[in-house]
BAFI-3210 file (N, C-alpha, C; in Angstrom, 3 decimals, decimal comma, padded with zeros to 6 digits):
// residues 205
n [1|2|3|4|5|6|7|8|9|10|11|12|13|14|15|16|17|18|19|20|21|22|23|24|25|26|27|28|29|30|31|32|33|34|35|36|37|38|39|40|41|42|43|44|45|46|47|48|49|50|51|52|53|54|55|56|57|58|59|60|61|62|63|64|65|66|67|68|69|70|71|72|73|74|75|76|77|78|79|80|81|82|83|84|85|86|87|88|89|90|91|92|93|94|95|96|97|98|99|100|101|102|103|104|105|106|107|108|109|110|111|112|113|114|115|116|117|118|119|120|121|122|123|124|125|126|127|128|129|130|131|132|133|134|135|136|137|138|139|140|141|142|143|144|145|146|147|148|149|150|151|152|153|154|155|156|157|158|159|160|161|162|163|164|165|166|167|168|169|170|171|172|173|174|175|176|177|178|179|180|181|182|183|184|185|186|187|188|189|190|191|192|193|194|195|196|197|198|199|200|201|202|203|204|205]
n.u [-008,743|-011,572|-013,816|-015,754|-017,537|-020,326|-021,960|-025,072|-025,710|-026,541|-025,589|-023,070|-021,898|-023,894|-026,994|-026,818|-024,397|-022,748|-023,983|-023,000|-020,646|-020,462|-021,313|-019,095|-016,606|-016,107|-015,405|-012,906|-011,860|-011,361|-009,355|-010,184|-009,428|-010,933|-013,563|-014,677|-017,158|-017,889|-020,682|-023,429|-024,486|-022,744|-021,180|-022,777|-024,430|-027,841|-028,148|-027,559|-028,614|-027,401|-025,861|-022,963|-021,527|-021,449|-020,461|-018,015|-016,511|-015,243|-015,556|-015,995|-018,018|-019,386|-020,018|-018,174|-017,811|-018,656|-018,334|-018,918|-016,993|-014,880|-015,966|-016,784|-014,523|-013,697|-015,555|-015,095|-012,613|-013,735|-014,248|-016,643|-019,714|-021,283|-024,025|-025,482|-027,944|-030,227|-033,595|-035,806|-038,792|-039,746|-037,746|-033,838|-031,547|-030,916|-028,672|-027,452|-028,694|-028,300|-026,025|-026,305|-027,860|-026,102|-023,698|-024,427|-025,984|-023,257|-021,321|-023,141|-022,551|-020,111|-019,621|-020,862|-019,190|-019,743|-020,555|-020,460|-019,717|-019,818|-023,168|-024,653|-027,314|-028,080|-030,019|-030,982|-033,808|-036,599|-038,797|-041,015|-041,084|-038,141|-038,060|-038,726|-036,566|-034,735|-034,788|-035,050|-031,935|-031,151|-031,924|-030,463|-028,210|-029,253|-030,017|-027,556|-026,037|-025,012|-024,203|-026,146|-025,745|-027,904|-029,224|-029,646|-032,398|-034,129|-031,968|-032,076|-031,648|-033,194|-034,139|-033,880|-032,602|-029,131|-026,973|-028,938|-029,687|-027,712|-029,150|-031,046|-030,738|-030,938|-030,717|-027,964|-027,000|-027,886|-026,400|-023,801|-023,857|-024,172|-022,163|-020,141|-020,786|-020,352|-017,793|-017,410|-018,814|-017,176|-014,920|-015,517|-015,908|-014,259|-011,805|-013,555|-013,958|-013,198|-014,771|-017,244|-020,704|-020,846|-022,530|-024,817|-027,938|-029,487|-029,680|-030,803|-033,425]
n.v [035,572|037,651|037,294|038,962|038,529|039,956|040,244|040,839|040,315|041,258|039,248|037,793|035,036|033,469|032,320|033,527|034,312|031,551|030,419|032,013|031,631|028,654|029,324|030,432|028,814|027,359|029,008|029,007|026,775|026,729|028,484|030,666|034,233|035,260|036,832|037,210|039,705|041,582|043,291|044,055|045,173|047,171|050,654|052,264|053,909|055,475|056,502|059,812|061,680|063,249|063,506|064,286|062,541|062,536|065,000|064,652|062,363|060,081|057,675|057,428|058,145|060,812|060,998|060,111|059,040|056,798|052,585|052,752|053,676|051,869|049,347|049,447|050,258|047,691|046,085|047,651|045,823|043,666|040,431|039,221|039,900|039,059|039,667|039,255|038,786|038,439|037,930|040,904|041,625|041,082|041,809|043,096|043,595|046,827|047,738|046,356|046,981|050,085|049,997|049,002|051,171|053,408|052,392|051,281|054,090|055,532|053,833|054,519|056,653|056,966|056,243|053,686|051,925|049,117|047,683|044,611|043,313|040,439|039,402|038,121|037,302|036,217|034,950|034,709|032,804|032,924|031,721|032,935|035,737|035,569|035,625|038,642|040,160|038,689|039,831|042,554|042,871|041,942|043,951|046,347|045,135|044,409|046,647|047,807|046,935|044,557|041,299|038,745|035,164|032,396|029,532|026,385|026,570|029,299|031,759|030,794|030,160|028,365|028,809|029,903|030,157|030,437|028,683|027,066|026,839|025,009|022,530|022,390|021,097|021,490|023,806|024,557|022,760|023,912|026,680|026,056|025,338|027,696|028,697|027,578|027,798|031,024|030,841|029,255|030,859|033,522|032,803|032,462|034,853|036,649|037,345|038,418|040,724|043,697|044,381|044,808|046,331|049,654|051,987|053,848|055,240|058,714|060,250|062,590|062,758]
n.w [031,088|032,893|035,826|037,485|040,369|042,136|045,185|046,642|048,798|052,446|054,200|054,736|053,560|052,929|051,299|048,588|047,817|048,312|046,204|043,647|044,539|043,498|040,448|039,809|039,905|037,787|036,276|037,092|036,986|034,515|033,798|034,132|035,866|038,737|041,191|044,275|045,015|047,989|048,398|049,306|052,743|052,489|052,611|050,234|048,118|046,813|043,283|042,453|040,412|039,193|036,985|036,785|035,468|032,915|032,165|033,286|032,232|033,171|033,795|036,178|039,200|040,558|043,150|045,745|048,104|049,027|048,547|045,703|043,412|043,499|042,901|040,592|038,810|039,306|037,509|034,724|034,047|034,035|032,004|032,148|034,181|036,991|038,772|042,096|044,327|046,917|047,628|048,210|048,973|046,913|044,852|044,158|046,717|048,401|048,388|046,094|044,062|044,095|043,277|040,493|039,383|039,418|038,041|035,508|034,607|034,572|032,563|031,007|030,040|029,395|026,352|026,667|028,176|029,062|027,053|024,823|027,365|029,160|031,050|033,956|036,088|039,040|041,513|045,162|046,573|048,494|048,346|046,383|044,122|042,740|039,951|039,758|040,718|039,125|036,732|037,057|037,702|034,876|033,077|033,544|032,371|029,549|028,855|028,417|026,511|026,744|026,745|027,636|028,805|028,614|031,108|032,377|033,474|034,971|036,821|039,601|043,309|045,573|049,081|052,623|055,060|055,867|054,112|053,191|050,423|049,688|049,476|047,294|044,569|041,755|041,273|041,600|040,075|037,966|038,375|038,175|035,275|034,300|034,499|033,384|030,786|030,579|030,594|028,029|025,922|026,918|026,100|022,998|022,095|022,401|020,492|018,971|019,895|019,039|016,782|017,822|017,673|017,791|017,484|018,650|019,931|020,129|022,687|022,770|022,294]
ca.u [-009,958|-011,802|-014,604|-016,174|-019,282|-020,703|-022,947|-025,527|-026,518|-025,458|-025,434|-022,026|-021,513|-025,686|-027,242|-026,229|-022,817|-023,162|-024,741|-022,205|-019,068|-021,132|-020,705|-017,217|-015,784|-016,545|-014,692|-011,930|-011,479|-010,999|-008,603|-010,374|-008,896|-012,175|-013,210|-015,954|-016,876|-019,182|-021,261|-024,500|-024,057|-021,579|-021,788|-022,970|-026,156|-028,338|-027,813|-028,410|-029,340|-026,306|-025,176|-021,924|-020,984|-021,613|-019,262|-016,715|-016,184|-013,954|-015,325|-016,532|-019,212|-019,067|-019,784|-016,698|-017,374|-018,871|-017,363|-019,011|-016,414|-013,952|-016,421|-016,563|-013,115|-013,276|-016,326|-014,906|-011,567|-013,843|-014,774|-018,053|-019,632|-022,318|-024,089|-026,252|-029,216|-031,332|-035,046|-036,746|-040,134|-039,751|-036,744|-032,937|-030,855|-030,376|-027,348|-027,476|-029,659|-027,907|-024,549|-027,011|-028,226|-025,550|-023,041|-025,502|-025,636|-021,533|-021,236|-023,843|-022,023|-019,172|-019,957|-021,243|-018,230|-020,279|-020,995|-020,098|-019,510|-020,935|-023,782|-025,781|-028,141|-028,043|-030,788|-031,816|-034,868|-037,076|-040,537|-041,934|-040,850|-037,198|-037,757|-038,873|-035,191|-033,874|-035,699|-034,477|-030,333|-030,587|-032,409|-029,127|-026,904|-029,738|-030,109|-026,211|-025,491|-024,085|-024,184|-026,697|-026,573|-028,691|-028,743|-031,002|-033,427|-034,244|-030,541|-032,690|-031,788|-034,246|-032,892|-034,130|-031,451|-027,504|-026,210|-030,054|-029,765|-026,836|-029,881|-031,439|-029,496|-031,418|-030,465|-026,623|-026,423|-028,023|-025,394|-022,345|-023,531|-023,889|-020,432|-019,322|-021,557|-019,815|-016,175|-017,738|-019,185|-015,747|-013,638|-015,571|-016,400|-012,999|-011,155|-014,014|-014,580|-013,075|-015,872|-018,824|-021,274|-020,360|-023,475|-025,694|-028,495|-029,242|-030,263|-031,752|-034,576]
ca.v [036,362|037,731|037,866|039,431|038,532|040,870|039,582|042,137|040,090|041,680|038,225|037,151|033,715|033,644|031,508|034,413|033,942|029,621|030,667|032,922|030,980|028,039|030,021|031,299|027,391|026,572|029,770|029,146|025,602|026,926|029,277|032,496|035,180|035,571|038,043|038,191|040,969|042,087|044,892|043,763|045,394|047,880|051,855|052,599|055,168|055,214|057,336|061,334|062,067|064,994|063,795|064,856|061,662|062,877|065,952|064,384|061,074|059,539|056,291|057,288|058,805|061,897|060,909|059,267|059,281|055,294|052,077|052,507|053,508|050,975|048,601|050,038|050,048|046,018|045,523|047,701|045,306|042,096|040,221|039,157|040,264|037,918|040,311|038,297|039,293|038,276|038,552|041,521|042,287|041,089|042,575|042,980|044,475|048,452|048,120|045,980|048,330|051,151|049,367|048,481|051,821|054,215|051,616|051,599|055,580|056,035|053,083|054,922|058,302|057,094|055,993|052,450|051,345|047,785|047,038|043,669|042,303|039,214|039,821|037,438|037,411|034,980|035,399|033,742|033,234|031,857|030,693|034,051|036,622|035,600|035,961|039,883|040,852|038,213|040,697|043,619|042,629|042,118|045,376|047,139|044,014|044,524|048,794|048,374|046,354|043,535|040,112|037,807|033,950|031,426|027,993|025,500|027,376|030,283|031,307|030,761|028,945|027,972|028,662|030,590|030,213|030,533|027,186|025,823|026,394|023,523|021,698|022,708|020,610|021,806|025,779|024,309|022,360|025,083|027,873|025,227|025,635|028,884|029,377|026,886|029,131|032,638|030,390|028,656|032,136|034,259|032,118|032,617|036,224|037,775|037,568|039,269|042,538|044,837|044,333|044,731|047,293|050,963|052,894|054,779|056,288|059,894|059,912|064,085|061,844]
ca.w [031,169|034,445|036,192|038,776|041,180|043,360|046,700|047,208|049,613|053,640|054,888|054,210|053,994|053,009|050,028|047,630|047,470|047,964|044,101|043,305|044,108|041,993|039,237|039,400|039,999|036,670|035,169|037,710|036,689|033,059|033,606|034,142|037,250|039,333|041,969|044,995|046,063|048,928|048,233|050,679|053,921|053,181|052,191|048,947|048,351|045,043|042,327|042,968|039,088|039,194|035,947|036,307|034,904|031,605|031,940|033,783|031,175|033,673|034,296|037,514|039,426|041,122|044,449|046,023|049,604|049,242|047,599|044,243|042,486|043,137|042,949|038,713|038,380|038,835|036,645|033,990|034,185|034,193|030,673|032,204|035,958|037,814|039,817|042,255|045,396|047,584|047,016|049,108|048,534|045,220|044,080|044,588|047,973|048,120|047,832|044,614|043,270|044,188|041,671|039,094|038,893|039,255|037,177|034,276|034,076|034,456|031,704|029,015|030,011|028,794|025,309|027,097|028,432|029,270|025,771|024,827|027,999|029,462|032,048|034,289|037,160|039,869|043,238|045,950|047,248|049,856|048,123|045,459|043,543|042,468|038,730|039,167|040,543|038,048|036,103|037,696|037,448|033,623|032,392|032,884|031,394|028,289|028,407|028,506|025,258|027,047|026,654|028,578|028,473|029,371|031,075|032,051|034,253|035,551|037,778|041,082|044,153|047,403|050,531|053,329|056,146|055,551|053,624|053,113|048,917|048,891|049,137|046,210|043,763|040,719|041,567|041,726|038,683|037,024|038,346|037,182|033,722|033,836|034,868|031,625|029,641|030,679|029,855|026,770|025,589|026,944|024,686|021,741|021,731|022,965|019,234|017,864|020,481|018,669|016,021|018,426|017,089|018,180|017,313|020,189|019,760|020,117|023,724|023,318|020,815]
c.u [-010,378|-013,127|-015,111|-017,591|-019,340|-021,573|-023,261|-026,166|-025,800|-025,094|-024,678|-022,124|-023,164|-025,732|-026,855|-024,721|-022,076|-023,423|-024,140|-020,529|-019,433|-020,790|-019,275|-016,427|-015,758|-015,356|-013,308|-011,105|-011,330|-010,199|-008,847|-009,521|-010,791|-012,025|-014,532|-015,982|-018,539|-019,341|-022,470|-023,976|-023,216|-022,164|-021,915|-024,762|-026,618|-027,971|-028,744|-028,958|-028,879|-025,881|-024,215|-020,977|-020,794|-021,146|-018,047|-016,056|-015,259|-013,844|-015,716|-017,968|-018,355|-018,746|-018,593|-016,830|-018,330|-017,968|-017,693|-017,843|-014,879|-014,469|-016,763|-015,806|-013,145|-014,288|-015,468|-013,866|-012,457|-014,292|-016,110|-018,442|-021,068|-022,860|-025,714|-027,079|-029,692|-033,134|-035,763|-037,514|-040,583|-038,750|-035,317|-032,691|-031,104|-029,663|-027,175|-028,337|-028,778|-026,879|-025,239|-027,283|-026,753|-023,559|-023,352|-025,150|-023,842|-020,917|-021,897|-023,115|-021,152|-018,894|-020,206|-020,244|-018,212|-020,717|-019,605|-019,389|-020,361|-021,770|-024,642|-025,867|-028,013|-029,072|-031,384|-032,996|-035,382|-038,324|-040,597|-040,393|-038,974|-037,080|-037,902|-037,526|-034,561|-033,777|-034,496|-032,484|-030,453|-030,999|-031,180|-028,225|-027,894|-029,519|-028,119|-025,161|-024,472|-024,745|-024,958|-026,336|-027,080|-028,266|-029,717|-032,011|-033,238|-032,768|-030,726|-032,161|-032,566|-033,607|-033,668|-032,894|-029,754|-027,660|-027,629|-030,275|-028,533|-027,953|-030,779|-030,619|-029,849|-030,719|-028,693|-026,585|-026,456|-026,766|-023,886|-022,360|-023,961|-022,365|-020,392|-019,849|-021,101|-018,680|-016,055|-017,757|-018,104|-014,961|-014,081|-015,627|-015,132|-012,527|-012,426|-014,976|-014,438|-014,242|-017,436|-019,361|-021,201|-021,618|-024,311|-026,522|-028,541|-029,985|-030,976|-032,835|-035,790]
c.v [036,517|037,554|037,587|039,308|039,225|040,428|040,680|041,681|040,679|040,479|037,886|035,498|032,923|032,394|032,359|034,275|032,440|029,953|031,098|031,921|029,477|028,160|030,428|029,986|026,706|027,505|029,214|027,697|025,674|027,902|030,762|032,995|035,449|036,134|037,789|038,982|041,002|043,397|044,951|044,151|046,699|049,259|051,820|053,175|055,164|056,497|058,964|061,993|063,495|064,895|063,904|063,894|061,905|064,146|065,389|063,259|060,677|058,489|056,314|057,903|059,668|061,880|060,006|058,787|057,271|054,453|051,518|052,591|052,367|049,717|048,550|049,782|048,446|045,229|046,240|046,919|043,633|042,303|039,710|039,364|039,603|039,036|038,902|039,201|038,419|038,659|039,319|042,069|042,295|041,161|042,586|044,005|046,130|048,283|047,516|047,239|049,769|051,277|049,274|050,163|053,173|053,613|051,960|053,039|055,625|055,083|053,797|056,278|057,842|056,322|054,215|051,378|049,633|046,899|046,052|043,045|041,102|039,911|038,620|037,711|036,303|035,242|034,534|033,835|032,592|030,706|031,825|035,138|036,837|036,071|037,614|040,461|039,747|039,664|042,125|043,912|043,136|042,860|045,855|046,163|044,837|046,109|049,266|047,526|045,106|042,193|038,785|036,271|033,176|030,286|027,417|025,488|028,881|030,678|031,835|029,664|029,161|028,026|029,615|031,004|029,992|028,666|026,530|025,695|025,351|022,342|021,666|022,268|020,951|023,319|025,003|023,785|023,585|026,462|026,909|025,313|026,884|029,275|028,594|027,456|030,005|031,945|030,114|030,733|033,107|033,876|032,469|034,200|037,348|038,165|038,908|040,612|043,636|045,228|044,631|046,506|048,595|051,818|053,077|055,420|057,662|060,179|061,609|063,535|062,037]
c.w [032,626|034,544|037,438|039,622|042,352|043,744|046,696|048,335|051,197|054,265|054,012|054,553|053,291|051,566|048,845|047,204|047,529|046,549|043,420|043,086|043,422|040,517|039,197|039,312|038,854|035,629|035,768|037,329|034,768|032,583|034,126|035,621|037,664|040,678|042,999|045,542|046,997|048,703|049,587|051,659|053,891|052,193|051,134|048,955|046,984|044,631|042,503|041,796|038,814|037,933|035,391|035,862|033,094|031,392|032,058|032,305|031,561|033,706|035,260|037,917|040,240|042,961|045,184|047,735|050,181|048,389|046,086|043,473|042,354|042,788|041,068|038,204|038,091|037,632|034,813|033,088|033,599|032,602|030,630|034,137|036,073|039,167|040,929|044,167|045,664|046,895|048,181|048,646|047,392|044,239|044,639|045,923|047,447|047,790|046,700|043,972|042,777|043,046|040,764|038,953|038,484|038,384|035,457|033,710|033,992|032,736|030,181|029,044|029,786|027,866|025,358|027,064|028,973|028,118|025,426|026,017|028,672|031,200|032,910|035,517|038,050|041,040|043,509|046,497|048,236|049,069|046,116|045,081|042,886|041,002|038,607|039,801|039,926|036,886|035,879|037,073|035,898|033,368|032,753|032,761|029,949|028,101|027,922|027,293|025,787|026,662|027,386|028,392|029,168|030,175|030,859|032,677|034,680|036,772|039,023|042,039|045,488|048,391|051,041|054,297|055,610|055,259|052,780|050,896|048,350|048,700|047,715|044,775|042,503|040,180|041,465|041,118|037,220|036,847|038,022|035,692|033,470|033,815|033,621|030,984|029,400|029,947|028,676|025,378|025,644|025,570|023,023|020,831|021,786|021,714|018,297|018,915|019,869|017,389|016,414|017,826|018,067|018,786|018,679|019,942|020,141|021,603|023,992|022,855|022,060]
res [x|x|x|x|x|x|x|x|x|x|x|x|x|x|x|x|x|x|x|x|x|x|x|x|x|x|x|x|x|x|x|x|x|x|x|x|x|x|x|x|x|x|x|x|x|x|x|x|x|x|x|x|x|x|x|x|x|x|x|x|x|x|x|x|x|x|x|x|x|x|x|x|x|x|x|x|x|x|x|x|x|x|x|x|x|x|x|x|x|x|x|x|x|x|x|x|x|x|x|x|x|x|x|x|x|x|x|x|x|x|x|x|x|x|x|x|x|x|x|x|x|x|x|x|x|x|x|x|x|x|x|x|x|x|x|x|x|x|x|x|x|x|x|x|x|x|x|x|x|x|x|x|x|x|x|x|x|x|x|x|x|x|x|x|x|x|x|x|x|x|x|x|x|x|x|x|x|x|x|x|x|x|x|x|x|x|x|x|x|x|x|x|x|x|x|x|x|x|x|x|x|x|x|x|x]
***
């Protein structure tokens, strides 16, 4: 099985991705293929509301000239994706944003090519406002029929300065059982995908 975490954070190396590869060491030590990717920092533009995702039905988006769409290609590949941010002003990166949003639309335009996979949130913060881009992440895991699960808090860690959420040993036990959660949860759900419920509403309604 795979999966994929995307850093929206631009600070490579930052407490975002300390949280991130947390989580993936748990799948990685159970077999899974796992992936980081950097999105933070690098081109990608929000969603222009052209639509032509819903003519085309490729899987992609229209615009090509950033690295959304390869950055699609690997989520559509993964069996669960860990997207994870920073907290600014409340809320996740642009550039997370920008994947969450124009992911989301290409996914329901093509008869919700994200349904039944596993979804979770991960962000760092300094002090405030981590739970409203916890927030933020999962509304398109939930709008997109995927799969959330839990652990044993909120999947926040403290940190201000590069490295300072290894201190936070609460935020790092917590993202270890999330990762055994996604593996626990992978294993059980894979035999029975082809069964996941189809139906869509009528989105002219």
């Amino acid at each position: 099985m795979r999966a994929v975490a995307i850093n929206g954070s631009p600070r490579k190396g930052g407490n975002t991705e300390v949280l991130l590869q947390e989580v993936l060491d748990p799948l990685q030590a159970a077999g899974w293929e796992t992936e980081l990717i950097q999105v933070g920092g690098k081109n990608i533009r929000g969603c222009t509301a052209c639509f032509k995702c819903f003519k085309n039905k490729d899987l992609r988006c229209a615009v090509k000239k950033d690295i959304f769409n390869e950055c699609m290609e690997k989520l559509l590949l993964a069996d669960a994706m860990i997207l994870g941010s920073p907290t600014y002003f409340t809320d996740v990166s642009a550039e997370l944003k920008a994947l969450l949003d124009r992911s989301g639309l290409v996914s329901l335009a093509n008869g919700g090519a994200f349904a039944g996979k596993i979804g979770a949130a991960v962000v760092a913060v300094r002090r405030g406002g981590g739970t409203h881009a916890f927030d933020t992440i999962n509304h398109m895991f939930l709008m997109s029929r995927m799969i959330v699960p839990g652990s044993t808090y909120w999947n926040l860690g403290y940190g201000m300065n590069k490295g300072e959420v290894r201190n936070d040993e609460e935020g790092l036990t917590n993202m270890q059982n999330l990762g055994e959660s996604i593996a626990w949860l992978g294993k059980v759900i894979k035999p029975h995908l082809g069964t996941f419920p189809q139906h869509l509403p009528d989105a002219s309604r």
